[in-house]
N, C-alpha and C positions, 0 to 999 in steps of 0.2 A: 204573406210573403214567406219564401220558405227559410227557415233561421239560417242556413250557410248564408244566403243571401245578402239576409243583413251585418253576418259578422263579414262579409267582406266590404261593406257600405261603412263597417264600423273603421272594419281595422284599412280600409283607403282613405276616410277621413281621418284617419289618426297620422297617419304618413304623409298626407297634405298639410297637416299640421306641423307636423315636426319640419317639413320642409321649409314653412314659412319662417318658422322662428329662426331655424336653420341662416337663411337669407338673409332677416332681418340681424342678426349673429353679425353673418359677414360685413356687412354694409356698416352697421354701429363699430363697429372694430377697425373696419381699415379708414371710414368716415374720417375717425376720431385722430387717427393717425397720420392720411392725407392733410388736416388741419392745424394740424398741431404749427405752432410757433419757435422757430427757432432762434436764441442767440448768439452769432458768431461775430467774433471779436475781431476788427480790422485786420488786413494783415497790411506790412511794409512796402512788399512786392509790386513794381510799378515796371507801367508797361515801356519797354521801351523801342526809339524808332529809328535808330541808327542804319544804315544800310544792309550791314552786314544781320543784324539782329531781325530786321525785317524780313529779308531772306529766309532766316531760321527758322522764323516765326510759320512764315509759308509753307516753307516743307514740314512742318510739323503738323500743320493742321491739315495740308493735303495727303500727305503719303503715310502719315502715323496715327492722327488722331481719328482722319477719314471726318472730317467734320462734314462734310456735303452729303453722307450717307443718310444723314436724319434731316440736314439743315439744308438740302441742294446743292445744287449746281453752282447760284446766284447767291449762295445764303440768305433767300428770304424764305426758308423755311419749307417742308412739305408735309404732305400727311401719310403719315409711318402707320397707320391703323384707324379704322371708319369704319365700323359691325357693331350690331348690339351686343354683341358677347362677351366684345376685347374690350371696344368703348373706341375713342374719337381721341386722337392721342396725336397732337400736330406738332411737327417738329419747329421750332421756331423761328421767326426771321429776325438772326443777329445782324443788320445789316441799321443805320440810321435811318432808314425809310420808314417809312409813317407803317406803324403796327411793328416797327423794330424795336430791339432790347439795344441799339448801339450808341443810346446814352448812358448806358453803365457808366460807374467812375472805376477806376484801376481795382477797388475793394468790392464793389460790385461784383467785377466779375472774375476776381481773387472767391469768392465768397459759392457765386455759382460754379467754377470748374471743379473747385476742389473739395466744395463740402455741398454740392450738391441744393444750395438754398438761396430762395432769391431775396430779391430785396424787398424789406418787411420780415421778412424772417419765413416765409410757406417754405416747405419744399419743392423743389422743382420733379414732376416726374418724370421716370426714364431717363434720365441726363447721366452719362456715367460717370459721375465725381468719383466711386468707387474704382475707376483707371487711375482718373486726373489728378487725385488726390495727392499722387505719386511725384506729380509734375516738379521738377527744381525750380526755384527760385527765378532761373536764369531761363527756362525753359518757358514758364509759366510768361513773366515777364515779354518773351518775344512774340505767344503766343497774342497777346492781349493786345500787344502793338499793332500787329497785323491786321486783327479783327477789326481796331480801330480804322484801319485806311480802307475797308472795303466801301465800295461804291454803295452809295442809296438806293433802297429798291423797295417801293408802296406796296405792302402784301401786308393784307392783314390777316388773321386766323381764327377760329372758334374757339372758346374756351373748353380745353380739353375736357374731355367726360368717362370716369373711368364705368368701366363696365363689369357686370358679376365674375365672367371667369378671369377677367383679369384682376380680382378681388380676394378668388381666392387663390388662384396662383400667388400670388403676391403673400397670401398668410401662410401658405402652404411651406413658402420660403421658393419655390421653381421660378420667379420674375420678379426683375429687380425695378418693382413700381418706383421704390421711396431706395432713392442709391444714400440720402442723407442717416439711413438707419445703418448701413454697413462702412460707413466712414469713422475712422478715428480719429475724431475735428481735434484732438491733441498730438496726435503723429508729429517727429520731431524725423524733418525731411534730407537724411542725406544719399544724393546720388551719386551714381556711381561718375567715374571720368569716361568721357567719348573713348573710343575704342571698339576692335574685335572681340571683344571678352565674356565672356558667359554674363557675366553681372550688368556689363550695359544691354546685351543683348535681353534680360530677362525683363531690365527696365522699359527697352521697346517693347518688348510683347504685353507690358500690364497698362504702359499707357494709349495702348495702339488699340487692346479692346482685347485681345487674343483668350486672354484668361475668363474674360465674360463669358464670352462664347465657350468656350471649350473647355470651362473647367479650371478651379487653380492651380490643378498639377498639370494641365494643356491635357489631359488624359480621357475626355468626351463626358466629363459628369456637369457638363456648364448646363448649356440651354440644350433643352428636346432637338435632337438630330444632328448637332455636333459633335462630330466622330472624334476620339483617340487621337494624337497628331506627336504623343510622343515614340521611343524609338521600337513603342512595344507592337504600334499598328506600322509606323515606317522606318523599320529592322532594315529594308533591300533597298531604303532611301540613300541617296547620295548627294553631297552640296549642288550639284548641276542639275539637280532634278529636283532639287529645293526653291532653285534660282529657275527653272520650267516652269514649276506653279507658278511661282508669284509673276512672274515676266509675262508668260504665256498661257497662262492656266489651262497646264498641260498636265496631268498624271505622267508618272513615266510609262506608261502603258501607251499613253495616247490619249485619253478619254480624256472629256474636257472637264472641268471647275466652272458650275455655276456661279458667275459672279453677285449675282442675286442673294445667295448664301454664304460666300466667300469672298469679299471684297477685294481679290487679286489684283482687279486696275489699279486702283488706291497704292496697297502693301507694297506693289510692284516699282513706287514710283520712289521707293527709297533705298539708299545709294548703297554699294556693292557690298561696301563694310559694313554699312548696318542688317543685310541681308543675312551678310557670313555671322553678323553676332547672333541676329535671332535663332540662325540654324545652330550657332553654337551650343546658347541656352538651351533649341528641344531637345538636340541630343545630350544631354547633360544628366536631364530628367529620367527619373528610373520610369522603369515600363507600363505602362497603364492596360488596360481594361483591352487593347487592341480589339476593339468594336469600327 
């Protein structure tokens, strides 16, 4: 055999090697951290069911939190990724039906919106406690109520299975597998008051999901392929055509918004003032990356 031959027999096993170990790296690493146990300490915050609070509860979880995006239509759950790549990552059914999570107690699911861990102490993955964490007291509370009165619905789901590239995304720091690693289960929560005002408007955008996506400055360094959204990419934006997206997912150009990528039916379904605050908030933001 001619000796290049085998130095390239040498050095391809050498590089099969390194990659094994390489994998086995990733998997012992995030393994250990997917498992890990958490203690989080009751919180007070009880759900409540009053009319008006139920109401709140609704629009919050429809038009803000977008909770059907991961969880359905029915809230029994869907599946948000099935590849061997990403891995089997089912969005849950928070509904009382059989394979539901809707006998949480009030600390339950104090526990999972806001720090991201379920009961027993795992973390829950992909769940954005990293928004929710934000949630007021009063906020959280209506949200909890609501969930309690949805209808029953029998779905049950596979046990999610995280897969390599979503392993090392995940170490990499680009996907937020474990949201219970980027919560400050000590955050001392004060929000802002309802209102047009940059400050409640920034609080709908963090609990609404906005800043996941697109970055904490909304500047496009969130996830892969969401753009820029403050005034550095939409300088020629104006309130009416802030209120065209989200209504209509309309570019002012005309071009449509993938709702697939942009959740505009959802964002669209909240009320005039909380629109003009979020538009508040982005223009507020100094100018980003305009990508």
């Amino acid at each position: 055999m001619p000796r290049w031959l085998r130095w390239t027999g040498y050095a391809f096993a050498a590089l099969t090697g390194v990659i094994a170990v390489a994998i086995l790296l990733v998997y012992a690493v995030s393994s250990q951290h997917i498992n890990r146990l958490y203690a989080i300490r009751g919180s007070p915050v009880r759900a409540t069911g009053d009319p008006v609070s139920l109401d709140r509860g609704r629009h919050l979880v429809e038009a803000v939190a977008k909770c059907q995006e991961c969880h359905g239509d029915d809230y029994a759950g869907k599946m948000v990724s099935d590849n061997g790549a990403f891995g089997r990552l089912p969005g849950s059914n928070i509904t009382r039906g059989r394979g539901g999570i809707g006998s949480f107690s009030d600390a339950d699911w104090e526990r999972a919106l806001r720090h991201g861990v379920a009961p027993g102490g795992r973390p829950l993955l992909f769940m954005p406690a990293e928004a929710f964490t934000r949630l007021s007291d009063e906020d959280l509370g209506a949200i909890v109520g609501y969930l309690k009165t949805l209808p029953p619905v029998d779905r049950e789901w596979p046990a999610p299975k995280v897969g390599p590239l979503a392993r090392v995304l995940y170490l990499k720091g680009d996907f937020p597998l474990l949201p219970v690693r980027l919560v400050d289960h000590a955050a001392i929560r004060q929000p802002p008051a309802r209102g047009v005002t940059v400050s409640y408007g920034e609080y709908l955008a963090t609990i609404g999901g906005c800043q996941g996506c697109h970055g904490a400055g909304l500047d496009g360094t969130g996830a892969p392929g969401a753009p820029d959204i403050t005034r550095g990419r939409l300088a020629s934006w104006t309130e009416p055509d802030f209120f065209r997206a989200l209504r209509r997912g309309r570019r002012p150009d005309g071009t449509p918004i993938d709702p697939t990528k942009m959740p505009w039916p959802r964002s669209g379904l909240m009320t005039d003032d909380e629109v003009r605050a979020v538009w508040m908030y982005i223009r507020s933001l100094p100018a980003g990356q305009a990508t």
